[in-house]
PDB file of N, CA, C and O in Angstrom:
ATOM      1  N   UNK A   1       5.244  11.530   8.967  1.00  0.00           N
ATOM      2  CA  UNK A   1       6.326  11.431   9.920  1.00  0.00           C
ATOM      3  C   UNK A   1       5.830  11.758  11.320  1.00  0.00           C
ATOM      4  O   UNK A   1       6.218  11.092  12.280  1.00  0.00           O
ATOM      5  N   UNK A   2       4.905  12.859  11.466  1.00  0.00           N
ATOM      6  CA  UNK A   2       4.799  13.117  12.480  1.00  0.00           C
ATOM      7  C   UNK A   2       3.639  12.260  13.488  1.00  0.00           C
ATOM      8  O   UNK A   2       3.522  12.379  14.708  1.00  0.00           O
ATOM      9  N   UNK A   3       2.868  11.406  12.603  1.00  0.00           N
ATOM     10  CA  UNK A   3       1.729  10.103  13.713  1.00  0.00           C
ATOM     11  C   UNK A   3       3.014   9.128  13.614  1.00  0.00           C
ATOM     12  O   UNK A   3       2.861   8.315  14.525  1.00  0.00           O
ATOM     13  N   UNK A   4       4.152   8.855  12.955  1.00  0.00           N
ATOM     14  CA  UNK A   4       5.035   7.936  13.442  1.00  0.00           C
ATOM     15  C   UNK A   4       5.403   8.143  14.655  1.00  0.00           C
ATOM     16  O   UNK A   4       5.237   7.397  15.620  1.00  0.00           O
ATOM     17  N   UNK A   5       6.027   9.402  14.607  1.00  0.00           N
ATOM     18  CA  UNK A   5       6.325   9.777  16.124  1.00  0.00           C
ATOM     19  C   UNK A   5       5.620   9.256  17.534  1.00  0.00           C
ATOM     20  O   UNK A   5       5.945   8.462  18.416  1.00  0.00           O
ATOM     21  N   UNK A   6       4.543  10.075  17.295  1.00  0.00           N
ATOM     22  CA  UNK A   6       3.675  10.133  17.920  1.00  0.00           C
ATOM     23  C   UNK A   6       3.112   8.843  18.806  1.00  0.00           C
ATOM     24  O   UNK A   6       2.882   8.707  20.007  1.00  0.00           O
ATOM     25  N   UNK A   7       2.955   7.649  17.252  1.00  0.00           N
ATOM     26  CA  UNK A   7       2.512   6.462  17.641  1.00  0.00           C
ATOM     27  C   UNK A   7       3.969   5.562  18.078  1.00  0.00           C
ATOM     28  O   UNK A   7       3.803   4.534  18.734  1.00  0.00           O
ATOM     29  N   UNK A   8       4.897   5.838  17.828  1.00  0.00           N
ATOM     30  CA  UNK A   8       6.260   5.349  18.399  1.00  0.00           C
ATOM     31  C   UNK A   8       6.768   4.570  17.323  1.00  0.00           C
ATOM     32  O   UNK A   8       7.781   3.933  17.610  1.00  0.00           O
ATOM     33  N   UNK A   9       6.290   4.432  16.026  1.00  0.00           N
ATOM     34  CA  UNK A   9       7.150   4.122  15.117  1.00  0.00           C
ATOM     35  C   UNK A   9       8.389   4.344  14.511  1.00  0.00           C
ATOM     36  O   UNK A   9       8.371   5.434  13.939  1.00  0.00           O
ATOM     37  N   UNK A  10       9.407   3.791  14.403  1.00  0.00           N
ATOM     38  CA  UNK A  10      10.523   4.092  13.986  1.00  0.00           C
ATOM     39  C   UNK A  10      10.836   3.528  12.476  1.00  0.00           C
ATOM     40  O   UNK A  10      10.777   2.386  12.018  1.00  0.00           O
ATOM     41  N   UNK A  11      11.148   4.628  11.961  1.00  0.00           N
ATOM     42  CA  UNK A  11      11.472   5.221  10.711  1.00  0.00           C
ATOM     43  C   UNK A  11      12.719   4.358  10.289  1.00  0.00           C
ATOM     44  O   UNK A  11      13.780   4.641  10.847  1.00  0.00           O
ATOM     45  N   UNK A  12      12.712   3.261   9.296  1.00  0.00           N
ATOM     46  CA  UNK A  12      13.588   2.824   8.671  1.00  0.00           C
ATOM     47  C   UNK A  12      14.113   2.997   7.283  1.00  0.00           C
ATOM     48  O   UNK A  12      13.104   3.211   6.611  1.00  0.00           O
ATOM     49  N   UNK A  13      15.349   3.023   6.349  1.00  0.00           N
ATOM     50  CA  UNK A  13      15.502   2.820   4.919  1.00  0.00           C
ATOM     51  C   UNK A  13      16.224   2.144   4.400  1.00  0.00           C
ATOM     52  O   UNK A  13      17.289   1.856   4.946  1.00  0.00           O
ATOM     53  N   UNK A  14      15.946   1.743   3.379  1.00  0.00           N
ATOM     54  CA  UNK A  14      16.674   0.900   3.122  1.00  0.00           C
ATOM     55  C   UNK A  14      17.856   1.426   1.987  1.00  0.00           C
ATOM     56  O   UNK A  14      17.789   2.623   1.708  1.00  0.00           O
ATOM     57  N   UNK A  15      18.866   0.673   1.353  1.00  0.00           N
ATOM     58  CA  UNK A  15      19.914   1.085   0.276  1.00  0.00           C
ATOM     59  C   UNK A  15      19.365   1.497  -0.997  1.00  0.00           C
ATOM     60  O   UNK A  15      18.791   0.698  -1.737  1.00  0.00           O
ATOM     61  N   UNK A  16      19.540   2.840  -1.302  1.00  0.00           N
ATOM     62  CA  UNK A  16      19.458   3.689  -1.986  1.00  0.00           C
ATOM     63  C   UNK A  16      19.839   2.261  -4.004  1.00  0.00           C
ATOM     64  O   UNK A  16      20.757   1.516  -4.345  1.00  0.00           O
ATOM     65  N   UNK A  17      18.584   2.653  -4.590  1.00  0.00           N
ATOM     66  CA  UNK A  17      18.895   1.261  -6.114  1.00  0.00           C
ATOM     67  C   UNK A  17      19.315  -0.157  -5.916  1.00  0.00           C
ATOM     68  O   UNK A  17      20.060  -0.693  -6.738  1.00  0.00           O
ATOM     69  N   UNK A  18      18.920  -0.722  -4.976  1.00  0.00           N
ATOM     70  CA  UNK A  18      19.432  -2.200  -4.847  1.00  0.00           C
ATOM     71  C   UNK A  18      17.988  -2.806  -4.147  1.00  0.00           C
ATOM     72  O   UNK A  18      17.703  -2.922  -2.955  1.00  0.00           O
ATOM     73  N   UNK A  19      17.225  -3.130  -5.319  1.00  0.00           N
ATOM     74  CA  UNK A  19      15.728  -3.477  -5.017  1.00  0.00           C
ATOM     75  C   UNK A  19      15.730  -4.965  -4.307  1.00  0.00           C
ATOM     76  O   UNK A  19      14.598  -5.397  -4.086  1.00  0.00           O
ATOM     77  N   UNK A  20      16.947  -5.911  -3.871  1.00  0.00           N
ATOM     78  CA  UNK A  20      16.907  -6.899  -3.137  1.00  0.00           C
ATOM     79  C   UNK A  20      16.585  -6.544  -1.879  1.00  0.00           C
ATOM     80  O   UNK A  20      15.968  -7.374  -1.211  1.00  0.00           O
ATOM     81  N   UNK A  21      16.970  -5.084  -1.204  1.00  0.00           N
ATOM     82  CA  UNK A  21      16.794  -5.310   0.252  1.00  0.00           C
ATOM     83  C   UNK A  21      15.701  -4.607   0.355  1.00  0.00           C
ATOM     84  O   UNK A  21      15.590  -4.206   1.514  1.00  0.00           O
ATOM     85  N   UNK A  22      14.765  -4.238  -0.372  1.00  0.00           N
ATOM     86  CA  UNK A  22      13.519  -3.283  -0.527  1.00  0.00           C
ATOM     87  C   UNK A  22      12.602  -3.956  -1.494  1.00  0.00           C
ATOM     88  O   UNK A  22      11.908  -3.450  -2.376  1.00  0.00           O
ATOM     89  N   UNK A  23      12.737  -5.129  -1.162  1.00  0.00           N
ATOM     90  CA  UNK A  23      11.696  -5.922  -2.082  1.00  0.00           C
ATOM     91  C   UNK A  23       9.963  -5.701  -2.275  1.00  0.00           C
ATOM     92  O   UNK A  23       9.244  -5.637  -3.272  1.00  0.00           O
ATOM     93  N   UNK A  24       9.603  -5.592  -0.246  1.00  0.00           N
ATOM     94  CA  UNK A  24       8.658  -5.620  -0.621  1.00  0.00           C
ATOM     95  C   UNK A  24       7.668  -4.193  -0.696  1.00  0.00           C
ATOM     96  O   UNK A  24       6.437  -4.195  -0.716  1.00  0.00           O
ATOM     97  N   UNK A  25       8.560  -2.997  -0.731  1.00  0.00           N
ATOM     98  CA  UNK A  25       8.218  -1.852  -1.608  1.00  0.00           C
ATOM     99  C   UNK A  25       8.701  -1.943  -3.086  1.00  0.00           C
ATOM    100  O   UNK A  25       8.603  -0.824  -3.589  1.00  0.00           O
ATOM    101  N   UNK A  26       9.017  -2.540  -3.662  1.00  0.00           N
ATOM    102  CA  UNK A  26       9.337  -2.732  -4.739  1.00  0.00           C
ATOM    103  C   UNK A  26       7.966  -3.564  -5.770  1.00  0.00           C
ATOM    104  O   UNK A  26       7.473  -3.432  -6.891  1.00  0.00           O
ATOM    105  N   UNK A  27       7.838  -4.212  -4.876  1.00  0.00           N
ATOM    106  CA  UNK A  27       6.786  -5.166  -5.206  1.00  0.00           C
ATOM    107  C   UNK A  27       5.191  -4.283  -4.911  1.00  0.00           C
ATOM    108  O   UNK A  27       4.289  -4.251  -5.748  1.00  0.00           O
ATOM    109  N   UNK A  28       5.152  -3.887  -4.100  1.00  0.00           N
ATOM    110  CA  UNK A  28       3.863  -2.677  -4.195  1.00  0.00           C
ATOM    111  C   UNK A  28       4.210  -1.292  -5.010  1.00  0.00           C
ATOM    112  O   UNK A  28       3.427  -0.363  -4.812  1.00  0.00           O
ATOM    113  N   UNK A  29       4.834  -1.162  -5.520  1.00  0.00           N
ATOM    114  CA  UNK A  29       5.114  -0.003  -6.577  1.00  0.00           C
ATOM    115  C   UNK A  29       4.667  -0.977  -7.976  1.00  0.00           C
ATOM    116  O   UNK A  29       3.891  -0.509  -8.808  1.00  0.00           O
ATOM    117  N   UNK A  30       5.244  -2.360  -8.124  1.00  0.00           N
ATOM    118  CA  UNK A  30       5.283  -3.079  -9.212  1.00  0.00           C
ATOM    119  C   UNK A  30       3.624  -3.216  -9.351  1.00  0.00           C
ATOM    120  O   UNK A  30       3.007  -3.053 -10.403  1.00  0.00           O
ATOM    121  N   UNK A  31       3.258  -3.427  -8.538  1.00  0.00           N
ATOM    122  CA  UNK A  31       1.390  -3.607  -8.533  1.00  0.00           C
ATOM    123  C   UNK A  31       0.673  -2.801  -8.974  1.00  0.00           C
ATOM    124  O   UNK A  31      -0.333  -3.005  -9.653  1.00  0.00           O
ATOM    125  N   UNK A  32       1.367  -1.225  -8.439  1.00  0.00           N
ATOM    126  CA  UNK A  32       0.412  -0.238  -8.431  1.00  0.00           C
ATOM    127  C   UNK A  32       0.316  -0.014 -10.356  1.00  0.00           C
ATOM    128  O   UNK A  32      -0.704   0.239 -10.997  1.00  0.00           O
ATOM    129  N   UNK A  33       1.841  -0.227 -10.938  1.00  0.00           N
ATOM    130  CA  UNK A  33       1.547  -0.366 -12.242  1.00  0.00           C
ATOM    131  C   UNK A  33       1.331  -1.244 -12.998  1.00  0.00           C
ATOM    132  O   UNK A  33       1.278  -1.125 -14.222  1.00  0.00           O
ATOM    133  N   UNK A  34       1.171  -2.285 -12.340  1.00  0.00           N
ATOM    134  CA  UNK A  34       0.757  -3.295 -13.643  1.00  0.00           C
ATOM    135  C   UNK A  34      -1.161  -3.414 -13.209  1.00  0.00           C
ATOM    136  O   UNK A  34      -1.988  -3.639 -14.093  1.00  0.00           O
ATOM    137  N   UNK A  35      -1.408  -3.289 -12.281  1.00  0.00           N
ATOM    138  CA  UNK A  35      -2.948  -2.647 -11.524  1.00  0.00           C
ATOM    139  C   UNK A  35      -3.855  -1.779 -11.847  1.00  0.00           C
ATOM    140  O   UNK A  35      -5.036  -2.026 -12.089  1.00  0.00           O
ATOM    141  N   UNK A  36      -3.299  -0.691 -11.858  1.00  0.00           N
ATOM    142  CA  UNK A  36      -3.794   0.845 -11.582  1.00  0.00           C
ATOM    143  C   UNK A  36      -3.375   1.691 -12.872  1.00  0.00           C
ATOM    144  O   UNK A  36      -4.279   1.726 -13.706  1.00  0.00           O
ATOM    145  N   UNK A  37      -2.324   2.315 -13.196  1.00  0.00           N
ATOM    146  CA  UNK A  37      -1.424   2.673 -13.536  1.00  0.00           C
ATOM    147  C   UNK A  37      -1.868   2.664 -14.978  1.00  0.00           C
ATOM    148  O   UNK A  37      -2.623   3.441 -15.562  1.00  0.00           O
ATOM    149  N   UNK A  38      -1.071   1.358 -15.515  1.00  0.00           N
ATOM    150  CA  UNK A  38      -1.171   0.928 -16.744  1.00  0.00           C
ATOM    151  C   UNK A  38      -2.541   1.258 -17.304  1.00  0.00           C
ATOM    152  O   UNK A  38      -2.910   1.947 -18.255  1.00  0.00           O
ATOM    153  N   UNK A  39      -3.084   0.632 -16.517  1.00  0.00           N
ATOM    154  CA  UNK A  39      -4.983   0.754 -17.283  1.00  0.00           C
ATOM    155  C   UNK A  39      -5.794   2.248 -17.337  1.00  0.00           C
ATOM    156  O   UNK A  39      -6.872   2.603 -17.814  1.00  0.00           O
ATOM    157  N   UNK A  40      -5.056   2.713 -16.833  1.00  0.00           N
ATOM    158  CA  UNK A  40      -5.946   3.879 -16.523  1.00  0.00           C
ATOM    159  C   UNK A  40      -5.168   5.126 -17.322  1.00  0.00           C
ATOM    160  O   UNK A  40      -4.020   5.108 -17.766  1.00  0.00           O
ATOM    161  N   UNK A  41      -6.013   6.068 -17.364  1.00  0.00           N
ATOM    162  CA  UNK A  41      -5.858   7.257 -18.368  1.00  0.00           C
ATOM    163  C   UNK A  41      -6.762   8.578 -17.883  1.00  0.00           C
ATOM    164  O   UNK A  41      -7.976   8.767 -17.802  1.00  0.00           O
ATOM    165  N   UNK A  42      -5.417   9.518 -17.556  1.00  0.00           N
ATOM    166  CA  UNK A  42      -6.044  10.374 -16.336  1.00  0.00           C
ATOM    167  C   UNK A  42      -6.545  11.602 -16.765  1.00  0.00           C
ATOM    168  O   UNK A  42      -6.024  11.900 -17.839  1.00  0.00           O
ATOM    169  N   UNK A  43      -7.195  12.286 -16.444  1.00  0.00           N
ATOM    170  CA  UNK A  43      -6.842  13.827 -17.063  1.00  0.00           C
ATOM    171  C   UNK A  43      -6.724  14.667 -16.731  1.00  0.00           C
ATOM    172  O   UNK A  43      -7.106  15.688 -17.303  1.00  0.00           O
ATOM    173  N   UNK A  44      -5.994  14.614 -15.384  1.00  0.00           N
ATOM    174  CA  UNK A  44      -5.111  16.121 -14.567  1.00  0.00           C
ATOM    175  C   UNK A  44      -4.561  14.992 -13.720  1.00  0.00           C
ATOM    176  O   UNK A  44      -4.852  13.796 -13.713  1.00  0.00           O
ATOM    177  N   UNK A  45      -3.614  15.748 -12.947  1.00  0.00           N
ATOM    178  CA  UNK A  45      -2.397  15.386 -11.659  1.00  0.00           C
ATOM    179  C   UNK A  45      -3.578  15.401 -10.511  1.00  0.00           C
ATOM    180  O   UNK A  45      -3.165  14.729  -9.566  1.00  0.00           O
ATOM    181  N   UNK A  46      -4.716  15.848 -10.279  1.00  0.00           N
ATOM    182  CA  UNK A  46      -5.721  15.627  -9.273  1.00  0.00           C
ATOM    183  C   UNK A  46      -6.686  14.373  -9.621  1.00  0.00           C
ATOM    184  O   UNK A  46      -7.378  14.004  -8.672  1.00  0.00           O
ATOM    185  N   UNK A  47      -6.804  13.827 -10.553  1.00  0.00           N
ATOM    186  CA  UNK A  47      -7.801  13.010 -11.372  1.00  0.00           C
ATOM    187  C   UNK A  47      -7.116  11.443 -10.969  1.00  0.00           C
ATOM    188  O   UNK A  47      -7.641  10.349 -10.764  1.00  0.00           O
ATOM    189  N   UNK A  48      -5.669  11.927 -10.968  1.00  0.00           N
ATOM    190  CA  UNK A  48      -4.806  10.546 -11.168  1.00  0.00           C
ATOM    191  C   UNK A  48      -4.598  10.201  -9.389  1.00  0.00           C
ATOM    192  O   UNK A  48      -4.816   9.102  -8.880  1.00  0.00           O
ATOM    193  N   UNK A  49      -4.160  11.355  -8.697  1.00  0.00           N
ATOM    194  CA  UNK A  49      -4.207  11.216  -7.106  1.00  0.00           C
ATOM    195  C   UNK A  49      -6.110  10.689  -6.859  1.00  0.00           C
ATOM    196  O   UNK A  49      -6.151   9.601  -6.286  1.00  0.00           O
ATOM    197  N   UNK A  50      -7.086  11.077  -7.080  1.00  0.00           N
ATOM    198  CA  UNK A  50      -8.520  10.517  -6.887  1.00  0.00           C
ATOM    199  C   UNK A  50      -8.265   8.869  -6.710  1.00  0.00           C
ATOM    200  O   UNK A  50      -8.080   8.216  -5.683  1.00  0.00           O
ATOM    201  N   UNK A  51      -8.329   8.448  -8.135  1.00  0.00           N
ATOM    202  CA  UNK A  51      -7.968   7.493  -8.712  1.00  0.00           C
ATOM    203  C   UNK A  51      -7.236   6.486  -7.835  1.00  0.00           C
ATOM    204  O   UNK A  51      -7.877   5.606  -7.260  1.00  0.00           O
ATOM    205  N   UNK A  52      -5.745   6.598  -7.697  1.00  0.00           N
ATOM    206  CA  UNK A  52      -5.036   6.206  -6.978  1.00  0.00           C
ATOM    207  C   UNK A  52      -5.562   5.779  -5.260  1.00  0.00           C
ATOM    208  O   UNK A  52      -5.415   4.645  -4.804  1.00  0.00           O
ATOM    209  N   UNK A  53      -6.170   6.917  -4.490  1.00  0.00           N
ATOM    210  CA  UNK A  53      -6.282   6.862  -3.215  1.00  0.00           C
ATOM    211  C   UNK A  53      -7.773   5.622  -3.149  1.00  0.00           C
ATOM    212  O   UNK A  53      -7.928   4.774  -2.270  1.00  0.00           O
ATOM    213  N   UNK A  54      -8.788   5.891  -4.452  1.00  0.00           N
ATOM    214  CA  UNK A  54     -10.044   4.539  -4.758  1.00  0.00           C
ATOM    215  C   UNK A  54      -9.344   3.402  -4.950  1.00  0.00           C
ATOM    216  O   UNK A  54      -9.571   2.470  -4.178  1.00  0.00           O
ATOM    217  N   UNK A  55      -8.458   3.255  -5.895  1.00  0.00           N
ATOM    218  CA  UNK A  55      -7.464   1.895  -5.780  1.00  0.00           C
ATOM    219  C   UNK A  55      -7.117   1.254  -4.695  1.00  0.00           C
ATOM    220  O   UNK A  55      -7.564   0.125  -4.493  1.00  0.00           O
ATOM    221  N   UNK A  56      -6.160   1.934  -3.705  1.00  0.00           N
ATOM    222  CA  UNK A  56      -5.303   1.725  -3.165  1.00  0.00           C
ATOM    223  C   UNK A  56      -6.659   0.976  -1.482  1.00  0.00           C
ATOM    224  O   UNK A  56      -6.359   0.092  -0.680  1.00  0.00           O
ATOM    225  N   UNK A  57      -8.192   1.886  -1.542  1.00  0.00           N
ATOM    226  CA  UNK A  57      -8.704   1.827  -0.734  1.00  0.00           C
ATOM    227  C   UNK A  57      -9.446   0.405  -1.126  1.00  0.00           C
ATOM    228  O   UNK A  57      -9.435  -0.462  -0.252  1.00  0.00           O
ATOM    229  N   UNK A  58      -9.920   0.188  -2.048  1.00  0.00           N
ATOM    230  CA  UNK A  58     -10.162  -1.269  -2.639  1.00  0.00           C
ATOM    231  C   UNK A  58      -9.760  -2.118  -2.877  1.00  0.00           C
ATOM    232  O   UNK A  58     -10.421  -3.128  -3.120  1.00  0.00           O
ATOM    233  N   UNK A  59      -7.989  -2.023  -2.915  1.00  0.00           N
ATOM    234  CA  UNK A  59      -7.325  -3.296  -2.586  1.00  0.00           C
ATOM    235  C   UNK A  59      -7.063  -3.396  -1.029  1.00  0.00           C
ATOM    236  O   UNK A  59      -6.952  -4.577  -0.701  1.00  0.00           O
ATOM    237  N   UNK A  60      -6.970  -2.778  -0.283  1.00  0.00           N
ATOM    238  CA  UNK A  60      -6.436  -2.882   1.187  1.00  0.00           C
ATOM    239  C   UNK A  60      -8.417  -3.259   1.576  1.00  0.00           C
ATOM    240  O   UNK A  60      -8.414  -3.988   2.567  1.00  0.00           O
ATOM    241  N   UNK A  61      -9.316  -3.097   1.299  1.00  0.00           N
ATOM    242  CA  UNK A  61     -10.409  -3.792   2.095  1.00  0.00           C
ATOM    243  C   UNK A  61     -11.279  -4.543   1.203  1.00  0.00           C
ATOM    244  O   UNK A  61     -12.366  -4.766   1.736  1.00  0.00           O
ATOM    245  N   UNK A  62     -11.154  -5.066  -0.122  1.00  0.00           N
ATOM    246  CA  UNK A  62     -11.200  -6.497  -0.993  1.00  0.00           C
ATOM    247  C   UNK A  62     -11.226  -7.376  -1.069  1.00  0.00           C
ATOM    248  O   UNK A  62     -12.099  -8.206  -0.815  1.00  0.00           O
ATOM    249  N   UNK A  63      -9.757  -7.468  -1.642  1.00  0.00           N
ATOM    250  CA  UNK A  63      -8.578  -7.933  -1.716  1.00  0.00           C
ATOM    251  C   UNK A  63      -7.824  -8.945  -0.669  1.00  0.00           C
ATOM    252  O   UNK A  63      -6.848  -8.571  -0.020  1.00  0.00           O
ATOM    253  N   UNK A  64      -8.431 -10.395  -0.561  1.00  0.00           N
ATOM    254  CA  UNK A  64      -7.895 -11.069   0.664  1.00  0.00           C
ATOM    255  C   UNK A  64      -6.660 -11.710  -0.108  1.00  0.00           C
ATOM    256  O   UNK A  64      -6.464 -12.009  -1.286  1.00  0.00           O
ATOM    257  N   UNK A  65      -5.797 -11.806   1.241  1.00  0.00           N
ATOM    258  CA  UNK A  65      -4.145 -12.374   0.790  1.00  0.00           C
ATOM    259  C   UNK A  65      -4.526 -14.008   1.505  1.00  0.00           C
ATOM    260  O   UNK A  65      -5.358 -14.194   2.394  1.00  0.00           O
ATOM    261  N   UNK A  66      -3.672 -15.076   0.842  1.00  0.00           N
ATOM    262  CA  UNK A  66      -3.181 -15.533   1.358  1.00  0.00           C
ATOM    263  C   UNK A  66      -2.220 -15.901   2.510  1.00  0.00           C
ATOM    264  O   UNK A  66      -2.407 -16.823   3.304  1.00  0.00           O
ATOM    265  N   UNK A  67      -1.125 -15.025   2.494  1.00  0.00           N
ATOM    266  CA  UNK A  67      -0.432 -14.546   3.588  1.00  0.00           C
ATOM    267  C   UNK A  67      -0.729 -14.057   5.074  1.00  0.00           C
ATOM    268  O   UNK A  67      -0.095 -14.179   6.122  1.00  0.00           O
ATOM    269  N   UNK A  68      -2.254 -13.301   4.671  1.00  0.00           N
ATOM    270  CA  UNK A  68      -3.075 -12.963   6.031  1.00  0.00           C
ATOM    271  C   UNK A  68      -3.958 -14.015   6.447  1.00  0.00           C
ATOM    272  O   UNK A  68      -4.721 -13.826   7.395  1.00  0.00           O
ATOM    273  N   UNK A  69      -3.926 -15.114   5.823  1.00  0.00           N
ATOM    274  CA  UNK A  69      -4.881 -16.322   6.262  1.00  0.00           C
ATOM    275  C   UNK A  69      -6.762 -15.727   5.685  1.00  0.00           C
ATOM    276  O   UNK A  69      -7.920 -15.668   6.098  1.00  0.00           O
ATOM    277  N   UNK A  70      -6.098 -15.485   4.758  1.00  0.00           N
ATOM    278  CA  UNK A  70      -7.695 -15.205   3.650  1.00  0.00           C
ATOM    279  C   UNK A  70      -8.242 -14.145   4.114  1.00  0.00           C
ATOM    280  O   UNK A  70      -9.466 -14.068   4.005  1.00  0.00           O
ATOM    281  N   UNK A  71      -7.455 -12.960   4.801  1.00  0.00           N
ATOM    282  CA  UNK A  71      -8.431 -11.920   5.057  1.00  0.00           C
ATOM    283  C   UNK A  71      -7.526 -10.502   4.594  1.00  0.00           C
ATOM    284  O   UNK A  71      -6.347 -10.478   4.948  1.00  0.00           O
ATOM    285  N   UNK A  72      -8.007  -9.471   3.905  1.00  0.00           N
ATOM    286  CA  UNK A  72      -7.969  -8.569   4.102  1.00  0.00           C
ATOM    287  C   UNK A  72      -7.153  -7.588   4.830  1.00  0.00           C
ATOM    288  O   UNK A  72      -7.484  -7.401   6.000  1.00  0.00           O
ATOM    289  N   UNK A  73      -5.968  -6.801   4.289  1.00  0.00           N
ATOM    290  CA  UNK A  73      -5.360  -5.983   5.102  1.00  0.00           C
ATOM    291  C   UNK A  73      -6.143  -5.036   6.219  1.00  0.00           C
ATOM    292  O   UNK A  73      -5.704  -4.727   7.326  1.00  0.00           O
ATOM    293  N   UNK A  74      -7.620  -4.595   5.548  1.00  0.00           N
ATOM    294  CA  UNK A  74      -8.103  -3.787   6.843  1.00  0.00           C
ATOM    295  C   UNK A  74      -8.628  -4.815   7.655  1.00  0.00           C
ATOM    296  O   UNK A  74      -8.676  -4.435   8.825  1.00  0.00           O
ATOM    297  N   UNK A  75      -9.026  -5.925   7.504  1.00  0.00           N
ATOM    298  CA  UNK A  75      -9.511  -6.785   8.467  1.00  0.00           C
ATOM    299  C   UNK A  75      -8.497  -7.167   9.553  1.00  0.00           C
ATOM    300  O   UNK A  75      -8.784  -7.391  10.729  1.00  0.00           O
ATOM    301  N   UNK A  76      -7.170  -7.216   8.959  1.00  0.00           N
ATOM    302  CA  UNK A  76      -6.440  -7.769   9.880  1.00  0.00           C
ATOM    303  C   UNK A  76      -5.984  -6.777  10.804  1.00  0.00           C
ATOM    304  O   UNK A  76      -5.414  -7.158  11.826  1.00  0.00           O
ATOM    305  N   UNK A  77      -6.204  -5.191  10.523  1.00  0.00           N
ATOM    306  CA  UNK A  77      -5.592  -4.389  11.569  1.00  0.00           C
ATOM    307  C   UNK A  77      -7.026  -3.968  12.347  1.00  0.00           C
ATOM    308  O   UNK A  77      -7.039  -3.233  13.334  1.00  0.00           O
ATOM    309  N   UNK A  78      -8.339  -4.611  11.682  1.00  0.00           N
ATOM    310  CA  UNK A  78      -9.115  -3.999  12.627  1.00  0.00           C
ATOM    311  C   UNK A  78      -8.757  -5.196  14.067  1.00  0.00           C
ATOM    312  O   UNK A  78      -8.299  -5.051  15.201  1.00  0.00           O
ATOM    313  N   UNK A  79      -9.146  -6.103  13.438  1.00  0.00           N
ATOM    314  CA  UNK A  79      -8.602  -7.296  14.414  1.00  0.00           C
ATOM    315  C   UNK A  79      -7.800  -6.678  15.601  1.00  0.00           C
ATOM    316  O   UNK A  79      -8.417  -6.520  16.654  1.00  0.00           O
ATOM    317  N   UNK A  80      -6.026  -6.184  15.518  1.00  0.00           N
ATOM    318  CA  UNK A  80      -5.391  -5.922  16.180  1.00  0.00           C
ATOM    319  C   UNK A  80      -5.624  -4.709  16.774  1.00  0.00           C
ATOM    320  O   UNK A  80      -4.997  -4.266  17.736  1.00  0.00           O
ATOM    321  N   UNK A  81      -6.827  -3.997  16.006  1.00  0.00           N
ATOM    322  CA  UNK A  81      -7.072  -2.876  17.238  1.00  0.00           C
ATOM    323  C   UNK A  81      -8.244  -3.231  17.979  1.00  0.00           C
ATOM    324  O   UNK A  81      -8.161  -2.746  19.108  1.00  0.00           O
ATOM    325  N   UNK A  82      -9.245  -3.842  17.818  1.00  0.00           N
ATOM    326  CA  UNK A  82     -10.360  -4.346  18.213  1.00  0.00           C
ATOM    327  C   UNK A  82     -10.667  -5.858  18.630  1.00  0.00           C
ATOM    328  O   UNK A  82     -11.746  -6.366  18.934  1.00  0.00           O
ATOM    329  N   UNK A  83      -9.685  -6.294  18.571  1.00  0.00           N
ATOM    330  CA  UNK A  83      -9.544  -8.138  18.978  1.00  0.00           C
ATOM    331  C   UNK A  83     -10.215  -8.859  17.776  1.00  0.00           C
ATOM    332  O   UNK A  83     -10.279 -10.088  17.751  1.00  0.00           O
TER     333      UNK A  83
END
């Protein structure tokens, strides 16, 4: 909350169980378990956070979308911070 601030982001939410208007957190929760989640078998609450943060860092610099025009979520914000 507080680099939102900071960076001037404003904090939105959406309706509380009605996954139409929160789709596309819905849809990255849906990933993380049919992805991550499912396959894996942890053995502490620190093992599974490890885990999770290697995932999450290998799909965001991988992982090219279609949607981004074949590149990479970190590619595309290095882009916008670096041209």
């Amino acid at each position: 909350m507080k680099d939102c601030i900071v960076n001037g982001i404003k904090r939105r939410f959406t309706k509380v169980r009605i996954p139409r208007t929160n789709g596309e957190a819905e849809r990255v929760i849906r990933t993380l378990v049919e992805m991550w989640h499912n396959k894996g078998t942890f053995m502490s609450s620190e093992h599974r956070k490890m885990s999770l943060k290697r995932f999450v860092n290998g799909y965001n610099t991988v992982k090219p979308y279609k949607l981004l025009d074949n590149r990479t979520p970190y590619e595309l914000i290095q882009k916008f911070y670096y041209g």
